[in-house]
N, C-alpha and C positions, 0 to 999 in steps of 0.2 A: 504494500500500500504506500503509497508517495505522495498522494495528494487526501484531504479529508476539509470538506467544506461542511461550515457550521452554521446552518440558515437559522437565526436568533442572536439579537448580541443584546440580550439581560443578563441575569444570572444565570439560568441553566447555560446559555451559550455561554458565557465566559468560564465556568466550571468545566465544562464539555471540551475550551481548548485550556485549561489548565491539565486536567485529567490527561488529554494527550501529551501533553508536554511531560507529565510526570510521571507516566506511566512507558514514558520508552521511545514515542514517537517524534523521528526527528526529520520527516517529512515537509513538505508544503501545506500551511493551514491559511484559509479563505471566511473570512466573517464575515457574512452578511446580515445588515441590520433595518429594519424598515425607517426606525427613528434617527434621526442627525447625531446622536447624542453618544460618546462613549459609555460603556456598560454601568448602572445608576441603581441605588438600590431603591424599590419601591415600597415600602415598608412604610417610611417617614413622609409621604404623600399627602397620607391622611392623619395623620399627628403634628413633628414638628413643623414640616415645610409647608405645610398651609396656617400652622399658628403663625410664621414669618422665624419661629427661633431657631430655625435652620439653614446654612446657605445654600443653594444651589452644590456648590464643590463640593460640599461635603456629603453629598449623596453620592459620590463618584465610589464603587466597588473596586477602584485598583489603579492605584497612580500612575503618574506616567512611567517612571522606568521598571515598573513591574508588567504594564503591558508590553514595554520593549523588548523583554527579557523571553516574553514569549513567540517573538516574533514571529507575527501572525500577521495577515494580511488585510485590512478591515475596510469595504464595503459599507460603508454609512448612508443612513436618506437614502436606498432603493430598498425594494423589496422584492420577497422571490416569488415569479410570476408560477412558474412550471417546471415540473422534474421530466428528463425523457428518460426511463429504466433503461433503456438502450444503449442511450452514451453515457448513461452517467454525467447527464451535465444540468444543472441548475439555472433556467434564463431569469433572467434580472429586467427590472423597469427598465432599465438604463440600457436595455437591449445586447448589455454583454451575457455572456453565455460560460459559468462558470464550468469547468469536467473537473471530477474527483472521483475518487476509487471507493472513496468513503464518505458518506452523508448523514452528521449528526441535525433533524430536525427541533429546532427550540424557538418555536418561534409564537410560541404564547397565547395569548389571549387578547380580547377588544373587550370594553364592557357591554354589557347587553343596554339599549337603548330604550325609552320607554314611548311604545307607540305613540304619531299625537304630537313627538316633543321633537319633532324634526326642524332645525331653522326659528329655535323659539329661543330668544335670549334669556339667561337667567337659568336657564335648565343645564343641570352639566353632571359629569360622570367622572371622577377620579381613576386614575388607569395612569397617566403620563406625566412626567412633570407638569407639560402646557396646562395639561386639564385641571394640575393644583393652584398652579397660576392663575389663571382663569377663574379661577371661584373664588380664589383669594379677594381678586380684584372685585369680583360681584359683593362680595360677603363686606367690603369696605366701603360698599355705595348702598348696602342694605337699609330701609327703614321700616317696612312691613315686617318681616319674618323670614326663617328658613324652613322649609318642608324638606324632610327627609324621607325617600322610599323606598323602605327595604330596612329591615334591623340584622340584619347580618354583619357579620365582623367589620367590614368595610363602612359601612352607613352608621353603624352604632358609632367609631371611631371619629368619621366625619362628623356627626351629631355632639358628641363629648368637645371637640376640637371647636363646630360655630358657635357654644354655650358656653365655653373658654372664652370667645371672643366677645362676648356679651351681647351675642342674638338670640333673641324668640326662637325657639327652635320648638317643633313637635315632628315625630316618628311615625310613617305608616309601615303596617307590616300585615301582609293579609293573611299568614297562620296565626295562628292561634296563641302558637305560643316564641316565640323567637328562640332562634337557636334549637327549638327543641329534636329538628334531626341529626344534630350532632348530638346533642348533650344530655336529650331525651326534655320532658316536657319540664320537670322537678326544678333542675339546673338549669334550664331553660329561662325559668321564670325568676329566678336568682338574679340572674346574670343581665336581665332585662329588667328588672327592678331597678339600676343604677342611674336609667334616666329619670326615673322617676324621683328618687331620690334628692338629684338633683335639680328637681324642678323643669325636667325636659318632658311636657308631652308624649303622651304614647297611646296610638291607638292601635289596637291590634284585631285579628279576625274580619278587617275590612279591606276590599281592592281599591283600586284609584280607576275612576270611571274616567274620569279628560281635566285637564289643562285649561284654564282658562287666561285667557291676553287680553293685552290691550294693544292699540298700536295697529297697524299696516305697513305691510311690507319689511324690509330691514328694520323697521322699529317696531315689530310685532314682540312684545315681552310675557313673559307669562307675571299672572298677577293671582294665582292659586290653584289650589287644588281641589277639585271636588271627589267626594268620596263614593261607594256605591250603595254606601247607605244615603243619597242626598248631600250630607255635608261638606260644606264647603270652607276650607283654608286657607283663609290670606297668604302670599306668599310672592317677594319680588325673588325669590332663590329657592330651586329647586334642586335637590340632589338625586341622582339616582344610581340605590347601591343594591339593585337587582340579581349580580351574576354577572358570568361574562360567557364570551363564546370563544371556539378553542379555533386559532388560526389557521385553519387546514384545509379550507378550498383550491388552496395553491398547486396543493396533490390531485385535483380532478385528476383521468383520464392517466394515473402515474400505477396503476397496479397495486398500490399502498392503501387498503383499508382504511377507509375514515367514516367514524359513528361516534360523534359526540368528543371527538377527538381521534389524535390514530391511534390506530389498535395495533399492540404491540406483543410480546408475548412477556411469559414474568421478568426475563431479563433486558426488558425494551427493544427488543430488537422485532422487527416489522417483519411481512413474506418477503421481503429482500436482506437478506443477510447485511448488503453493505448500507442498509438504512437505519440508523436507530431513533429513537424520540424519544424526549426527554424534557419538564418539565412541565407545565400547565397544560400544554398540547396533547402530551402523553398518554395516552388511558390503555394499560397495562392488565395483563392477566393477574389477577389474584387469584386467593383462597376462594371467595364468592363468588367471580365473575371478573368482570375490568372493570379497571376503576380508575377516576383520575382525579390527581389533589392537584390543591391550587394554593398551595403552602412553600412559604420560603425553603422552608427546612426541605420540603422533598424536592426542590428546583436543584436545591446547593448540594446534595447526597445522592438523585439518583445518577448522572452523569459519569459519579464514578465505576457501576454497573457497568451501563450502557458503552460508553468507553472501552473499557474492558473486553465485553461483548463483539463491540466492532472491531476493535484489532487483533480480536481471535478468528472471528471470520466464521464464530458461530456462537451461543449460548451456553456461555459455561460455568454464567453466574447468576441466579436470583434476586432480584431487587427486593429486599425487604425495609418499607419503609420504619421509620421512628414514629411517625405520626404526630409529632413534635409542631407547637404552634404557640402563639402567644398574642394577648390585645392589650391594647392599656386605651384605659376610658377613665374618663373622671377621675384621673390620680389612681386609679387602680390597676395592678398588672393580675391579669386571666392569662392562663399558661393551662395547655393542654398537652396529653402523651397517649400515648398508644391508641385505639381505636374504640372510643365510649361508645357508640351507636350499636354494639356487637355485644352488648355486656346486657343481661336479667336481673343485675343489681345494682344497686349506688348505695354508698354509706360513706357518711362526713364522718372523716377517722382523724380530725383532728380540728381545732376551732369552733365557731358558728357561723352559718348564713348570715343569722341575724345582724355578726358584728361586722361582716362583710371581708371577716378573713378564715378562710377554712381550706381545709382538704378533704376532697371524698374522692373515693377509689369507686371505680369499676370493676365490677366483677360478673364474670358467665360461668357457672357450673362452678362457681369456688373460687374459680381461678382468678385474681387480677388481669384486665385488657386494655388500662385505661386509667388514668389518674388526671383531674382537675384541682387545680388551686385559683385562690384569689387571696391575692396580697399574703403568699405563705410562700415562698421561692425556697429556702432551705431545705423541708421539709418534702416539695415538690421535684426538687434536683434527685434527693436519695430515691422517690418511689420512680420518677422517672428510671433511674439507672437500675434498679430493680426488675424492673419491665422490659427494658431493652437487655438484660443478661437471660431473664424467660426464654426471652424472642431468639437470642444466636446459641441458646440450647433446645430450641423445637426444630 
């Protein structure tokens, strides 16, 4: 192998050519990235770097002479149009035509958009620097309110972050319970209690019917939300933290399975041996089925697999994730591990809810599969490492 192109330049992509680098390969490596931007962590989007306490550089995942060191070849601002299995080669916006022997896909995710909100100022989705930017800048001309929809990790964070900045903020979440299919409905409602707490709004078990504006044309804004119970929500700022969708159109017509991302086998590697995927894109063979996380932690760990994988020229390693994650809201850090959705028990083994710092384990059949905390990191470190020694002896 001589060549290995890395269509993604986030973190799975930068991990995917550090991995090659460390792992042996002193070949020709080709990054290709859709965004302008050297590799960024996206974490702080919705925390510091839209509170303003963050710079810009300091989002930067790898200085400059650490990316020299890997000498890699980096493709910035295009993106990849289409793979031909045939040659092995990768076409770009830019209508160059990369060939490689080896094709690590990392090429992520877009947020899911909320029908309705096409061209409507004021309405924005966190995914990119720009799009923190951008709200920032809305969230500073704010005087109605902020509507946030979606309480999932991302929206709950964005919410904590505009009530930090001293806006009106309320939460739509049309389950029931937030969080409750990761966490189950119990910790669910824990964990969702912190807006409230602090005086953020929260409606739940309701959808969002449309949008309403003001304005014509280029000055069409939105000015609320109505719900589909009727009610309506003032709002010159809208968030929406729905989901995302996994970047994989690009593969039409390439041989390469895509359903809800590609479909890869447990060790990421695709029906073409010299393809692997790797991070949010990814949705991999598990124990249940395929599955695909959208967690830092498995962006930054599964690459070394998959790597691995590709320069053996077939599967000769299983990706088993950590499950590993973490939110900080309202001064509170939520850290999660192993797989809570898969567990028929919960039990607080250390703290209280009430005082809003505890630990409860998961367990299925006895066994621990799963540990959450809030505001208990010490305690949460040991059952994490607990769980993860279970894991590399099953």
């Amino acid at each position: 192998m001589r060549t290995v192109a890395v269509v993604g330049a986030s973190l799975a992509g930068l991990r995917a050519v550090e991995e090659l680098r460390g792992q042996g390969f002193d070949g020709r490596i080709v990054v290709v990235g859709e965004e302008p931007h050297q590799p960024y962590d996206r974490p702080p989007l919705s925390k510091a770097y839209l509170a303003g306490t963050c710079a810009p550089e300091s989002l930067s995942l790898a200085d400059r002479s650490d990316l020299d060191d890997l000498a890699a070849e980096w493709r910035l601002g295009v993106r990849a149009d289409s793979l031909d299995p045939a040659t092995r080669s990768v076409r770009l916006s830019s209508g160059e035509e990369v060939v490689a022997d080896g094709i690590v896909v990392a090429t992520g995710g877009r947020a899911r958009q909320l029908p309705g909100s096409e061209g409507l100022a004021g309405v924005h989705t966190v995914r990119t620097v720009e799009d923190a930017a951008a709200l920032r800048a809305d969230l500073d001309d704010s005087s109605t309110g902020v509507v946030v929809i979606g309480a999932g990790w991302i929206g709950s964070e964005v919410a904590s972050t505009c009530h930090a900045l001293g806006r009106q903020v309320t939460v739509v979440e049309a389950n029931p319970t937030p969080l409750a299919r990761v966490l189950g409905p119990g910790m669910g409602a824990i964990c969702a209690a912190l807006h409230t707490d602090h005086g953020v709004a929260l409606r739940t078990g309701v959808g969002v019917a449309s949008l309403t504006s003001t304005g014509l044309g280029p000055w069409k804004r939105v000015s609320g939300v109505t719900l589909a119970d009727g009610t309506h929500l003032p709002a010159d700022v809208v968030v929406v933290g729905i989901g995302m969708l996994p970047n994989a159109e690009w593969l039409a017509g390439s041989g390469i399975p895509v359903d809800g991302g590609v479909l890869c086998d447990a060790g990421c590697v695709t029906p073409l041996p010299s393809v692997v995927a790797v991070g949010d894109v990814a949705r991999y063979r598990g124990p249940g089925g395929p599955v695909r996380h959208e967690h830092w932690t498995n962006a930054s760990e599964q690459p070394a697999t998959a790597v691995r994988n590709l320069l053996a020229g077939a599967t000769i390693e299983e990706y088993r994730p950590t499950g590993y994650f973490w939110s900080d809201q309202y001064g509170t850090r939520l850290q999660v591990a192993g797989h809570p959705a898969d567990a028929d028990e919960v039990t607080v083994v250390d703290g209280s809810p009430s005082d809003r710092r505890f630990v409860a384990e998961y367990r299925r059949r006895g066994s621990a599969v799963g540990v959450l905390a809030m505001n208990n990191p010490k305690l949460f470190g040991r059952l994490r490492r607990q769980l993860r020694g279970r894991a590399a002896l099953a």
